[in-house]
ZADO-1210 file (C-alpha; in nm, 4 decimals, padded with zeros to 6 digits):
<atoms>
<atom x="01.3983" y="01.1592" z="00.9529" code="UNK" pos="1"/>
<atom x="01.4124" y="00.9775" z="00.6118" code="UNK" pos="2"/>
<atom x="01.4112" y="01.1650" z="00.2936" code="UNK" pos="3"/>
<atom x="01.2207" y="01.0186" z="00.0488" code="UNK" pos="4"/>
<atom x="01.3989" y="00.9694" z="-00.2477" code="UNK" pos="5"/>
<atom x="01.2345" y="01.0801" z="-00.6287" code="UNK" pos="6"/>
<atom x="01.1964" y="00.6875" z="-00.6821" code="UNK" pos="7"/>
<atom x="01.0351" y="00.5983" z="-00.3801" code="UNK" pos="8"/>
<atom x="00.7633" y="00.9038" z="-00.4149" code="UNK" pos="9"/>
<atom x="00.7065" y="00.7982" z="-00.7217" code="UNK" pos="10"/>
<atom x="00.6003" y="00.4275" z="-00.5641" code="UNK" pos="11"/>
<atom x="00.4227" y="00.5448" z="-00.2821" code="UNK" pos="12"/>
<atom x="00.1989" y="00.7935" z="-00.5061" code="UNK" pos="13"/>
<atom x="00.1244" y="00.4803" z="-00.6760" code="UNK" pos="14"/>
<atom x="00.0106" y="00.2600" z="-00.3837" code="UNK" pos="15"/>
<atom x="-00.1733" y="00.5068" z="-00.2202" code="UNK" pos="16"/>
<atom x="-00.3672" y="00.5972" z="-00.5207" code="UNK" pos="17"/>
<atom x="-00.4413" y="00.2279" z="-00.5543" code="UNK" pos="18"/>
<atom x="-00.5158" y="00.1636" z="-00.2466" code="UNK" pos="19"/>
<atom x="-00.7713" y="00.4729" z="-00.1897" code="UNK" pos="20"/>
<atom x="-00.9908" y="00.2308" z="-00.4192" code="UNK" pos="21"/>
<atom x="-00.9289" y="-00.0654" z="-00.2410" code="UNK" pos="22"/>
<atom x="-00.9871" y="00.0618" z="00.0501" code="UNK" pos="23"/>
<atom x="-01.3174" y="00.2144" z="-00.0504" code="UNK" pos="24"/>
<atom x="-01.4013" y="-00.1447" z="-00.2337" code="UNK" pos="25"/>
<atom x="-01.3250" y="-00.3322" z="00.0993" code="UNK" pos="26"/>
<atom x="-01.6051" y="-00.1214" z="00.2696" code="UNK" pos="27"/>
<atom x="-01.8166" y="-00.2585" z="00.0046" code="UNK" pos="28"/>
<atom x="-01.6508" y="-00.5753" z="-00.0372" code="UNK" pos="29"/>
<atom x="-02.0047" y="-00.8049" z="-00.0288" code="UNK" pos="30"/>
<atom x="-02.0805" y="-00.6532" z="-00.3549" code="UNK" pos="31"/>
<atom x="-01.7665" y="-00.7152" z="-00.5604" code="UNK" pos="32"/>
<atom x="-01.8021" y="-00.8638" z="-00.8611" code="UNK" pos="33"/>
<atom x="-01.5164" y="-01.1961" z="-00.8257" code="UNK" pos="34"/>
<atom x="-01.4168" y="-01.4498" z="-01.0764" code="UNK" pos="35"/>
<atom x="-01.2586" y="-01.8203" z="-01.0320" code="UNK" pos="36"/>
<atom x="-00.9477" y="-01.8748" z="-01.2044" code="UNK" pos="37"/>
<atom x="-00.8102" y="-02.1591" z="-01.0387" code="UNK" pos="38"/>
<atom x="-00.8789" y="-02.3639" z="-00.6965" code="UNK" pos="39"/>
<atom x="-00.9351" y="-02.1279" z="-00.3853" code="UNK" pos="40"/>
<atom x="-00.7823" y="-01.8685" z="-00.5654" code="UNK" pos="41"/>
<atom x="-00.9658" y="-01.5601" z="-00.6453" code="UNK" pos="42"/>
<atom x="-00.9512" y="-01.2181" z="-00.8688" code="UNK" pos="43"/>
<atom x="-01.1715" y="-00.9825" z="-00.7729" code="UNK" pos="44"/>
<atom x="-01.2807" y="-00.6601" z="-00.9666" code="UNK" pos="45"/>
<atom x="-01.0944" y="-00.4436" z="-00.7064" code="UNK" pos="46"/>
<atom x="-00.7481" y="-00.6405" z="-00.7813" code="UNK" pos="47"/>
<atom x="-00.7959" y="-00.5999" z="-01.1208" code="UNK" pos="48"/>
<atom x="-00.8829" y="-00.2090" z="-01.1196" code="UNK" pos="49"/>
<atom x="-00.5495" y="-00.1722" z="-00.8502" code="UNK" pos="50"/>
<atom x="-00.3336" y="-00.3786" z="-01.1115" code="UNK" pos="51"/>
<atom x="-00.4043" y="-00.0990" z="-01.3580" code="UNK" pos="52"/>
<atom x="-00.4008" y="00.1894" z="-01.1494" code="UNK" pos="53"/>
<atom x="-00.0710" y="00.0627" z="-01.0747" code="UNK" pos="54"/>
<atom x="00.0295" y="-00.0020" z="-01.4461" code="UNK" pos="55"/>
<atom x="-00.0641" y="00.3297" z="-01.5120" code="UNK" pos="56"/>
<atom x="00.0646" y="00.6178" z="-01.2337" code="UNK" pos="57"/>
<atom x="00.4292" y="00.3769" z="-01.2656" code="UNK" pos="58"/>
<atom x="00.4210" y="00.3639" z="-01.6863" code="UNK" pos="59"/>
<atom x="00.3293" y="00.7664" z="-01.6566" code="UNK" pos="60"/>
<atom x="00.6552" y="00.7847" z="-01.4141" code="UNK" pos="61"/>
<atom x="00.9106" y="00.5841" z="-01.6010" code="UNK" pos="62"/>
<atom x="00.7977" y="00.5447" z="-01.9809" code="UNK" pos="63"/>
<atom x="01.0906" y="00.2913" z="-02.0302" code="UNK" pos="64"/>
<atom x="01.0673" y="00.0573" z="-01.7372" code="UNK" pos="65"/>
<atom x="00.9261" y="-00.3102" z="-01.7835" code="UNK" pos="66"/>
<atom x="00.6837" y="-00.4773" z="-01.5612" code="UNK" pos="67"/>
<atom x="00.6126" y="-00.8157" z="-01.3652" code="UNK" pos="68"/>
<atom x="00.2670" y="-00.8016" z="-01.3039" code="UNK" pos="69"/>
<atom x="00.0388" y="-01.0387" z="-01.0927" code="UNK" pos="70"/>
<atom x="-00.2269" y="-01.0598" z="-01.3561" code="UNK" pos="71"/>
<atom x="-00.1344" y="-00.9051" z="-01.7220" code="UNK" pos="72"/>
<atom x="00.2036" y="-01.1016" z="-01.6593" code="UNK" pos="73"/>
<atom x="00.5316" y="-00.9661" z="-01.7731" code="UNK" pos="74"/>
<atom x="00.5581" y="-00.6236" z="-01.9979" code="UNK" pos="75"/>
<atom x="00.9023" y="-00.6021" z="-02.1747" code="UNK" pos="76"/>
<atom x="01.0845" y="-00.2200" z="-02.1388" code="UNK" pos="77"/>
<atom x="01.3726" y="-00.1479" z="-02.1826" code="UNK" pos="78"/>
<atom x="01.6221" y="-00.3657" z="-02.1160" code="UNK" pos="79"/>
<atom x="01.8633" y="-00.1462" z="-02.0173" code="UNK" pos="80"/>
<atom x="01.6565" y="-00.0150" z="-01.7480" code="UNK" pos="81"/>
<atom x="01.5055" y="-00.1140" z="-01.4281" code="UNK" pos="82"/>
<atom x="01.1331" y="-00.3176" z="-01.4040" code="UNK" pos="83"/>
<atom x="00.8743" y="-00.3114" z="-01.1358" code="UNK" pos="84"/>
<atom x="00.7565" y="-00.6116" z="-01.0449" code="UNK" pos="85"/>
<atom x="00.3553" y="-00.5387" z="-00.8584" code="UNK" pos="86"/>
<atom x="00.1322" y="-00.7360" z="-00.6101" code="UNK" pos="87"/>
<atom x="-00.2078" y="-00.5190" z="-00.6605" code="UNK" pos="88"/>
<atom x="-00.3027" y="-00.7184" z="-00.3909" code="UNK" pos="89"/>
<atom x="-00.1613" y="-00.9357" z="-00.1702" code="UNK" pos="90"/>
<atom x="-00.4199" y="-01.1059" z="00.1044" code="UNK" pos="91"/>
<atom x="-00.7047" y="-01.1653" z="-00.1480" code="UNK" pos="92"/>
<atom x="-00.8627" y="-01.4388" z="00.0177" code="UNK" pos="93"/>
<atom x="-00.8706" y="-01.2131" z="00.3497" code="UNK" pos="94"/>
<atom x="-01.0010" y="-00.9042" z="00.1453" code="UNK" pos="95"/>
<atom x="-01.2649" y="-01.0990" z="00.0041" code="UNK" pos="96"/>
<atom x="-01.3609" y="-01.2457" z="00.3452" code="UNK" pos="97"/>
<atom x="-01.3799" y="-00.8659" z="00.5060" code="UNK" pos="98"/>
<atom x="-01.0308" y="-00.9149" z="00.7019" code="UNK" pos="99"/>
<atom x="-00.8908" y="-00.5978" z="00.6958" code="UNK" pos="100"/>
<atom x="-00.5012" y="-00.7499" z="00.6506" code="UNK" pos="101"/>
<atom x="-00.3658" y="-00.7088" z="00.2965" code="UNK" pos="102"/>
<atom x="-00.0903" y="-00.4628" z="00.1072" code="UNK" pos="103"/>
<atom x="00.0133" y="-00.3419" z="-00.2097" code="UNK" pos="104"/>
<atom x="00.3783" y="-00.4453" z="-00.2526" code="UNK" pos="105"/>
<atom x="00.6091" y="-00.2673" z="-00.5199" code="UNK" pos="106"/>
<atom x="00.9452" y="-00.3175" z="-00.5898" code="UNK" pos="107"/>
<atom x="01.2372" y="-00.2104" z="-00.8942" code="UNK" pos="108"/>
<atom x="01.4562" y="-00.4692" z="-01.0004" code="UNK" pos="109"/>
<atom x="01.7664" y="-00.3637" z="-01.1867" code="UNK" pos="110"/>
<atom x="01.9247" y="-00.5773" z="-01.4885" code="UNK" pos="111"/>
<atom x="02.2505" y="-00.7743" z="-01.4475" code="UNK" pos="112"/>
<atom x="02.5220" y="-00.5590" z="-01.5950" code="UNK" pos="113"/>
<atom x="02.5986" y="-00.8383" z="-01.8487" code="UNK" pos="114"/>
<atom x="02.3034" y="-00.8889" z="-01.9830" code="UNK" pos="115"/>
<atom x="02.1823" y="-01.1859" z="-01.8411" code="UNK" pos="116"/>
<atom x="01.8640" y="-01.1297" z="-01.6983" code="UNK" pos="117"/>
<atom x="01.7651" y="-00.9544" z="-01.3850" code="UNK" pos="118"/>
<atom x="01.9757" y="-00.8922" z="-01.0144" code="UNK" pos="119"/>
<atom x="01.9123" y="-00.6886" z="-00.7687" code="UNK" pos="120"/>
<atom x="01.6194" y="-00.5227" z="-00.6108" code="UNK" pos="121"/>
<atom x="01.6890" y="-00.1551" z="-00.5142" code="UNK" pos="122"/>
<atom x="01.3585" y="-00.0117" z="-00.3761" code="UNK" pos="123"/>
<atom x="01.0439" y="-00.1652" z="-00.2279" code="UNK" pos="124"/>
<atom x="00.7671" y="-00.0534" z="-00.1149" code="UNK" pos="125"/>
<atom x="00.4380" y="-00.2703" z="00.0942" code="UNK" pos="126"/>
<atom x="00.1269" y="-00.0373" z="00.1599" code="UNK" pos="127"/>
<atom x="-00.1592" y="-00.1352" z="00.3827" code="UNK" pos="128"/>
<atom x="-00.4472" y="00.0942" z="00.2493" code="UNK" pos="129"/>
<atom x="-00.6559" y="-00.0201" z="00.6246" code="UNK" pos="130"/>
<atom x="-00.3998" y="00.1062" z="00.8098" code="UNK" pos="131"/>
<atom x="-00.2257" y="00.3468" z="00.5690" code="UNK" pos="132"/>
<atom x="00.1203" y="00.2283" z="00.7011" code="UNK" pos="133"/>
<atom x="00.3967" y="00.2287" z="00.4375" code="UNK" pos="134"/>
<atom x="00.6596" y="-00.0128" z="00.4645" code="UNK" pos="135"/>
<atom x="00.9964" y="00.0752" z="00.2546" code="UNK" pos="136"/>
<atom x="01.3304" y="00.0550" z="00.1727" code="UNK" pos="137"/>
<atom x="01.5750" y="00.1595" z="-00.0440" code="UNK" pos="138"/>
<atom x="01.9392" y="-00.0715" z="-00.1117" code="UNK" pos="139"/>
<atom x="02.1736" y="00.1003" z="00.1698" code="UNK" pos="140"/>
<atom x="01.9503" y="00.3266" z="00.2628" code="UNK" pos="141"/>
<atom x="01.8041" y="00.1587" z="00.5681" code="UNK" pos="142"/>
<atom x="01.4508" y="00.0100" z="00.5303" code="UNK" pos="143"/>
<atom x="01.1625" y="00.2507" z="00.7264" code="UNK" pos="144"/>
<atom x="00.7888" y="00.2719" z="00.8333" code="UNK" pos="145"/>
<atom x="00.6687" y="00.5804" z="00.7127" code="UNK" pos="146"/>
<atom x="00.9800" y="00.8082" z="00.8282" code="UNK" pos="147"/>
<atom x="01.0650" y="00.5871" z="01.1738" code="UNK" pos="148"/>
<atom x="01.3575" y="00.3356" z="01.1004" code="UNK" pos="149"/>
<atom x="01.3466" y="-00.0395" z="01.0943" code="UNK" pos="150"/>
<atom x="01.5387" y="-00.3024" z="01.2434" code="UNK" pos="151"/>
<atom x="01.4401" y="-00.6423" z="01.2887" code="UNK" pos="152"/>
<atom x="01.4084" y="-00.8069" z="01.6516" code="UNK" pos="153"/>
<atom x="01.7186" y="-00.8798" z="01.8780" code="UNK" pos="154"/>
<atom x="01.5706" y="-01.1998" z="02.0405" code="UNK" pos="155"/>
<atom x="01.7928" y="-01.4904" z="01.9832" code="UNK" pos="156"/>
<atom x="01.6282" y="-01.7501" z="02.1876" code="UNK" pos="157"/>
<atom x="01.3390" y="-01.9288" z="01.9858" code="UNK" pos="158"/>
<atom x="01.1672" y="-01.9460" z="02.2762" code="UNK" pos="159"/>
<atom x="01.0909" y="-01.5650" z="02.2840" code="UNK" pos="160"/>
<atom x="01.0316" y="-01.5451" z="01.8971" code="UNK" pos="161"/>
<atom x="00.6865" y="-01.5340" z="01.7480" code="UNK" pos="162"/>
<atom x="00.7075" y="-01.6694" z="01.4062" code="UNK" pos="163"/>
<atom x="00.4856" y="-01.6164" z="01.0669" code="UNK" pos="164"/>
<atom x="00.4668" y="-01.8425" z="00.8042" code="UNK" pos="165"/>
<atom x="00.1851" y="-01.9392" z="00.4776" code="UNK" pos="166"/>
<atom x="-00.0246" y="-02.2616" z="00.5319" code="UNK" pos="167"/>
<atom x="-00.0634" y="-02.4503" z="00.2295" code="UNK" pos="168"/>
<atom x="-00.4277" y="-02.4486" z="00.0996" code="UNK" pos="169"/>
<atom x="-00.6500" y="-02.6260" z="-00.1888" code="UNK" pos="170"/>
<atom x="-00.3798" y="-02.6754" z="-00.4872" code="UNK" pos="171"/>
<atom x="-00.1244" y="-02.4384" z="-00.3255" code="UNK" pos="172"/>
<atom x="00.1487" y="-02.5730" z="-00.1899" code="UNK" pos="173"/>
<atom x="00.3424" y="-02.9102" z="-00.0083" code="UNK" pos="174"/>
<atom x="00.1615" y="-03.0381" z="00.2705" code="UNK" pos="175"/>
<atom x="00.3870" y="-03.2732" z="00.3292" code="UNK" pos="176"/>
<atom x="00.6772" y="-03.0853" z="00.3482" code="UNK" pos="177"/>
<atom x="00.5121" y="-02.7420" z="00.5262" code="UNK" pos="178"/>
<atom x="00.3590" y="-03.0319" z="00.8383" code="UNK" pos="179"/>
<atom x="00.7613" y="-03.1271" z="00.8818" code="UNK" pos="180"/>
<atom x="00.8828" y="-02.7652" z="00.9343" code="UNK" pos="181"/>
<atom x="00.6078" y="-02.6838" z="01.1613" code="UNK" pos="182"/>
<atom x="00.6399" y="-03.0083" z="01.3327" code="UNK" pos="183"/>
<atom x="01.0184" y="-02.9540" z="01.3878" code="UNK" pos="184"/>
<atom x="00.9956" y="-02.5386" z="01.4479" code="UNK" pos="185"/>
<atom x="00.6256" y="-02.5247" z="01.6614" code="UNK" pos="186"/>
<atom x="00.7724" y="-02.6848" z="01.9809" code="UNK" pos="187"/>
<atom x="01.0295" y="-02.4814" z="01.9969" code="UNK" pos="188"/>
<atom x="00.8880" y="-02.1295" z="01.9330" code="UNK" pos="189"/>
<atom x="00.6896" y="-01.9055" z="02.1366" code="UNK" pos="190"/>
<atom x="00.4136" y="-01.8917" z="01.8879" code="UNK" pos="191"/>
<atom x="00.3367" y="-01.9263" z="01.5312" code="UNK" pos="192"/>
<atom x="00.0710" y="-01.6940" z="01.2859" code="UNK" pos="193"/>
<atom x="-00.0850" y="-01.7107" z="00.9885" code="UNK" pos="194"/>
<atom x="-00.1764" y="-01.4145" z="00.8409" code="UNK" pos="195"/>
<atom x="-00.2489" y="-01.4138" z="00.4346" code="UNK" pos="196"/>
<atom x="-00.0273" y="-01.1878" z="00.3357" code="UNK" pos="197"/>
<atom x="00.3223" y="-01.2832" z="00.2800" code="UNK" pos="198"/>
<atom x="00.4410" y="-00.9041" z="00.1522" code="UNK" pos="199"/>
<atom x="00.3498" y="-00.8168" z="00.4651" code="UNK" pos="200"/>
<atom x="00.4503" y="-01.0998" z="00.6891" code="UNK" pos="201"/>
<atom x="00.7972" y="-00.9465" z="00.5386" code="UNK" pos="202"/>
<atom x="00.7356" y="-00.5961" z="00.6632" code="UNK" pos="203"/>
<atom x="00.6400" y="-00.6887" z="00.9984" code="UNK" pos="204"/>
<atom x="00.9526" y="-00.9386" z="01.0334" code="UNK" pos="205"/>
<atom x="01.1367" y="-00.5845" z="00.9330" code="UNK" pos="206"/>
<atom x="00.9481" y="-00.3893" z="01.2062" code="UNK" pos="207"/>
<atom x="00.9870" y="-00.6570" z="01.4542" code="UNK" pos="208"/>
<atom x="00.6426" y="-00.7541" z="01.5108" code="UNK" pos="209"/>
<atom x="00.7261" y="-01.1265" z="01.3708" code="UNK" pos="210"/>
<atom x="01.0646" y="-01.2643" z="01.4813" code="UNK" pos="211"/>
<atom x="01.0819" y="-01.4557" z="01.1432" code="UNK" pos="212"/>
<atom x="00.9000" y="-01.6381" z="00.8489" code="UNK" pos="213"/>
<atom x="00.8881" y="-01.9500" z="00.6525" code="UNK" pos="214"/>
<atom x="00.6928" y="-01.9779" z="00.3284" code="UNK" pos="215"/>
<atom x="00.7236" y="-02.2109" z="00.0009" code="UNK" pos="216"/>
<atom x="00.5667" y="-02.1940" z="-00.3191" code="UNK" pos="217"/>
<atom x="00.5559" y="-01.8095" z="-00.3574" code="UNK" pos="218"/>
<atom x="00.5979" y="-01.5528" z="-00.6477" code="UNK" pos="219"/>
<atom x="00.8115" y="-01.2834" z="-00.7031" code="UNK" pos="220"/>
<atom x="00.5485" y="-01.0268" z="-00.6700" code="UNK" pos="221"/>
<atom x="00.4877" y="-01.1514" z="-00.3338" code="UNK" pos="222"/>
<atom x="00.8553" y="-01.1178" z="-00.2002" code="UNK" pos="223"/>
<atom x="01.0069" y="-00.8905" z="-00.3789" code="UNK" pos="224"/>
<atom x="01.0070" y="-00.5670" z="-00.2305" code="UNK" pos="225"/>
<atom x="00.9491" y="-00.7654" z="00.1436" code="UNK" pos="226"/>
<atom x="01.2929" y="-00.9101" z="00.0864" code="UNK" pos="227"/>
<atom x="01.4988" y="-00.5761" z="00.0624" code="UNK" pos="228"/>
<atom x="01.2823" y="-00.4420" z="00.3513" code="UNK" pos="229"/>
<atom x="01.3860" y="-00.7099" z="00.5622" code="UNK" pos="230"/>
<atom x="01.7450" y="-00.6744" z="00.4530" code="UNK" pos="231"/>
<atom x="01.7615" y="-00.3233" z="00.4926" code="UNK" pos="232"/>
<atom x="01.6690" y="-00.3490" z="00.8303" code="UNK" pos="233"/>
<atom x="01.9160" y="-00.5984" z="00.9508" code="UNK" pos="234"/>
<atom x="01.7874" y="-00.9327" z="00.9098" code="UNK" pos="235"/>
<atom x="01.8586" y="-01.1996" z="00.6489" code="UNK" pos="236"/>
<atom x="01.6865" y="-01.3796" z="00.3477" code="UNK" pos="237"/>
<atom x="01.7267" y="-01.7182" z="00.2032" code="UNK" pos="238"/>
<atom x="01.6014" y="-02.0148" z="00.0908" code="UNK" pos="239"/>
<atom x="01.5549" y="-02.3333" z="00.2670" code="UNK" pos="240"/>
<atom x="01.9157" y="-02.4344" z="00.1790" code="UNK" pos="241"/>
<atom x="02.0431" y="-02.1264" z="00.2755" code="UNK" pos="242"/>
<atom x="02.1430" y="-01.9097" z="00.0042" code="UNK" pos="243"/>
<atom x="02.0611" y="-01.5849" z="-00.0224" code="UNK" pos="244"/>
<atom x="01.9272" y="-01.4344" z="-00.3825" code="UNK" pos="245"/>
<atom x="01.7854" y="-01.1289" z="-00.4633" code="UNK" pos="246"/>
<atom x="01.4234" y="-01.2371" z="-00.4639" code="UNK" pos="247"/>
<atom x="01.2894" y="-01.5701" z="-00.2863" code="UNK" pos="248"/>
<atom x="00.9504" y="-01.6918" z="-00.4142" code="UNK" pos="249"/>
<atom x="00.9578" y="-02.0692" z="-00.4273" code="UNK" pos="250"/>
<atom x="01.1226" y="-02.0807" z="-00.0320" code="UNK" pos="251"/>
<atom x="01.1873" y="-01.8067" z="00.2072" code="UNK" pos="252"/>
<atom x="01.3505" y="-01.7835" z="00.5340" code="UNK" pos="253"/>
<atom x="01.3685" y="-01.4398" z="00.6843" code="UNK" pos="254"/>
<atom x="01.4712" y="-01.3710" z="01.0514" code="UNK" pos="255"/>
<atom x="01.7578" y="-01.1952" z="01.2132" code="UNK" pos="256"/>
<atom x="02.0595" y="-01.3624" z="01.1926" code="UNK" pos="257"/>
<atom x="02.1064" y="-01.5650" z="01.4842" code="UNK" pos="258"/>
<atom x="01.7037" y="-01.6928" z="01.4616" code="UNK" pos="259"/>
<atom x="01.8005" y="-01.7287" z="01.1033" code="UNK" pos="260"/>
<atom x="02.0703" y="-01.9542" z="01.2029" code="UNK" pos="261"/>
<atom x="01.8871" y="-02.1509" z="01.4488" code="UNK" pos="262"/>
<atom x="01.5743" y="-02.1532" z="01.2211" code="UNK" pos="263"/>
<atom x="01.6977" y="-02.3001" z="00.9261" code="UNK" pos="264"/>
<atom x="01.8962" y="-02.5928" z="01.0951" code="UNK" pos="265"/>
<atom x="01.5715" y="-02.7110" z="01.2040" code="UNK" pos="266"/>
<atom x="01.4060" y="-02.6363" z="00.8895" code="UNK" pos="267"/>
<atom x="01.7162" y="-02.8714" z="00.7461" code="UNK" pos="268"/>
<atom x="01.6604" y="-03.1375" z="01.0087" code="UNK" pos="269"/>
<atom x="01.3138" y="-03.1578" z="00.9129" code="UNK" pos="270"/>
<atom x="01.3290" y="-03.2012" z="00.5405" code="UNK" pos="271"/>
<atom x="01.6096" y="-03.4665" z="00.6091" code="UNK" pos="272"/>
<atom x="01.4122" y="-03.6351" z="00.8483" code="UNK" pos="273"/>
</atoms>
């Protein structure tokens, strides 16, 4: 049984207190008040009132910490310490459309020892307030689902693996490029999903559920804490030309490592082609 460390709690109290509201707004979710701020993409009240729930129960727990926030943007701390970077809500689109498939994702990111900016991510945390299913992990401390252990899948043929990946939509995204990855991967796969929430597309690649994922044209708030989960629980994490960062936004390839393998050279073949 996993023992939840003080940082950890401290995340989880956060996303469940956020998500109690969202999941009460979701119940009511014809009568949310939503504004437009760009093509297709959507901020509704509830996101807004989970951003600063968020904000809040985190700020209250570590006065000094910066943030990365989906909507206020960036909060300078200290820059000696750590900063969360916070999805109030990944999955809008499906929230708004009464889809009960969207998370809270929360992760700590600690600055390079230099100076230099930011490295790596130490703790994450994705919470589904529908299903109340926490999704964690912790930098070698094993990534976990609730207090049951993770580990990714152990198929290595890609015709057993079910695969997840993000569709491009109106003014998100390449077309052209996401029709010659699915063109190349599709045939050879035992299926392929599309779910609307990348932060959790991660977790369930973690738990095993999806064999891998392919996305481009991310944020950090979206990956971040999915990429140590998925890490922590044996798989791997890069971009499209294969190197592995601490956070993927703009590309990210997660699997374990022999789908990994086999994944990305056809992901290569097909941008070549």
């Amino acid at each position: 049984m996993a023992v939840l460390s003080g940082l950890i709690r401290v995340m989880e109290k956060a996303a469940r207190k956020a998500g109690g509201r969202l999941r009460r707004d979701f119940g009511e979710v014809e009568h949310l008040q939503v504004s437009r701020k760009g093509p297709a993409d959507f901020v509704s009240k509830a996101d807004r009132i989970s951003e600063r729930t968020l904000y809040d129960e985190l700020l209250a727990a570590r006065p000094d910490w910066g943030f990365v926030l989906e909507e206020a943007g960036t909060i300078e701390g200290d820059p000696t310490k750590p900063r969360w970077i916070v999805d109030p809500l990944d999955g809008t689109s499906n929230f708004l459309h009464g889809i009960p498939h969207f998370a809270i994702s929360i992760a700590a990111q600690e600055p390079k020892l230099d100076g230099s900016g930011w490295g790596e991510v130490t703790a994450g945390v994705v919470y589904n307030p529908v299903t109340d299913e926490t999704f964690w992990a912790e930098k070698a401390r094993g990534a976990w689902l609730h207090d049951g252990r993770l580990r990714v899948s152990a198929r290595g043929r890609l015709s057993d693996a079910l695969i997840a990946t993000g569709i491009p939509f109106q003014g998100h995204g390449d077309f052209g490029e996401w029709t010659k990855i699915f063109s190349s991967i599709g045939p050879q796969v035992a299926g392929i999903r599309r779910n609307g929430a990348a932060s959790l597309d991660m977790a369930w690649v973690a738990a095993g559920r999806f064999d891998g994922f392919w996305e481009s044209g991310l944020n950090d708030w979206d990956t971040a804490a999915g990429c140590l989960i998925v890490r922590e629980a044996g798989g791997f994490v890069s971009d499209f030309r294969g190197r592995s960062l601490p956070i993927h936004s703009g590309q990210v390839l997660a699997a374990n490592d022999t789908l990994h393998s086999k994944l990305h050279k056809l992901l290569v073949g097909a941008l070549k082609a």
